[in-house]
C-alpha positions, 0 to 999 in steps of 0.5 A, a space after each residue: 754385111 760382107 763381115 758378117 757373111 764370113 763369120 756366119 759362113 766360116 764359123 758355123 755359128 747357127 744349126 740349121 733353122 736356127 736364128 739370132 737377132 742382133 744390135 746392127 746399130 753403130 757408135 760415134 766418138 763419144 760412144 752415142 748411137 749414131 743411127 736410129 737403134 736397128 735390130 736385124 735376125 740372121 737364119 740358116 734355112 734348111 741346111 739339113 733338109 737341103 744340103 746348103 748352108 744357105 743364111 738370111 739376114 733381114 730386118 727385125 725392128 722397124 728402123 732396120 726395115 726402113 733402112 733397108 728400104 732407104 738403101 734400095 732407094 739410094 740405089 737406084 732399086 726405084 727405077 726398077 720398080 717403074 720399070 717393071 711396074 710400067 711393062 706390066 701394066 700394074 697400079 703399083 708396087 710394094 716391097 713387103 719381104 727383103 731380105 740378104 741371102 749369103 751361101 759358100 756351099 750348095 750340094 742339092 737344094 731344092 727346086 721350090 716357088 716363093 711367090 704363088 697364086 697371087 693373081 699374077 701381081 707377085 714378084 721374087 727379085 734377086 740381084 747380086 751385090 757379090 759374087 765369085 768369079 769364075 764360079 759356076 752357075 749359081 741359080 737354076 731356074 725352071 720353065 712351065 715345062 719342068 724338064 727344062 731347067 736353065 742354069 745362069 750366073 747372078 750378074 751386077 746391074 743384073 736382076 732375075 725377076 721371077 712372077 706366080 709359080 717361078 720355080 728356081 733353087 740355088 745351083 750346086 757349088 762350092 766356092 774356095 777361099 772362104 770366098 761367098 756369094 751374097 745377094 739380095 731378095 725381095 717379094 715385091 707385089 701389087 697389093 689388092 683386095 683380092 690379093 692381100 690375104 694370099 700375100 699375107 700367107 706368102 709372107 707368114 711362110 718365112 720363119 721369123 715374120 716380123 711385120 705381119 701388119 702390113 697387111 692388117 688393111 687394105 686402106 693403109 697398105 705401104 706402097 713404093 711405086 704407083 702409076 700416078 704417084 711414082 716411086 715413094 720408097 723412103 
């Protein structure tokens, strides 16, 4: 992923909202898969509108999105899940857009909400897997009031969990050295009745949205945390 960045980032592969999907999966010694085939797609999201350049890089295939998941899990990202599902007194818990975020350059933004309206059961969770020391502050984040904006630093073992209407933007910066920043996003909600329709329309608002059919049913939703189940990521 970190190779990936470099060429994304240094290169200027994409124009702005421009996306490709690409083959992620790797050979063995005798030039056979030696993982299930996974497709991801990278995006440069609005670097004209919003000075940045700014890519995503997510699953595209089904196996590259369980791969993903598998990996939050290996992580430990279950235990995140019990906690914050726990503290909020939620019934549960399912990760239903993840997606890496990797940046070098941010002159403006735009302040902006990802997860709204979803009767307070949504969640943005953002955690660094790299980043730049000695940088400045990389991630401005609104409060009710929206004259008061506080400027933080993504820090590891460290997520900034955001709920309905966590307005937020990426600071300005300009890293050196080619070096880059790269996180990893999630919109992580408690699905319901009442809920899905809206969690639906959340997701269809990222372009491409390949996995629309986890909200088709109510009855068949993927779940990742439950109160009585536990964590079931895969």
């Amino acid at each position: 992923i970190v190779d990936l960045y470099q060429k994304l980032l240094n290169d200027n592969v994409l124009e702005s909202d421009d996306f490709y999907v690409f083959n992620a999966t790797t050979t063995n010694t005798n030039n056979k898969p030696s993982q299930p085939y996974e497709e991801w797609f990278a995006q440069r999201y609005k670097s004209d509108e919003w000075n940045f350049n700014m890519h995503y890089v997510s699953a595209w295939s089904e196996s590259a999105r369980l791969s993903f998941l598998r990996g939050l899990n290996h992580a430990g990202f279950g235990q995140a899940l019990a906690t914050i599902g726990t503290e909020l007194e939620l019934n549960s818990l399912t990760c239903f857009h993840v997606s890496y975020m990797g940046v070098s350059q941010c002159e403006n933004s735009m302040m902006h909400t990802d997860v709204y309206a979803t009767d307070y059961k949504g969640f943005n969770i953002i955690f660094p897997i790299m980043v730049v020391p000695g940088s400045k502050e990389e991630l401005d984040i609104q409060a009710y009031d929206a004259n008061i904006v506080t400027s933080i630093h993504y820090e590891y073992d460290h997520a900034v969990v955001m709920g309905d209407w966590g307005y937020h933007k990426t600071s300005p910066n300009s890293f050196e050295n080619d070096d880059i920043r790269i996180v990893v996003g999630m919109y992580c909600a408690e699905i319901t009745p009442q809920n899905i329709h809206q969690l639906a329309h959340i997701y269809n608002g990222e372009d491409p949205a390949p996995f629309m059919n986890q909200f088709t049913s109510y009855a068949e939703r993927e779940v990742h945390w439950s109160r009585n189940g536990g964590i079931s990521l895969p």
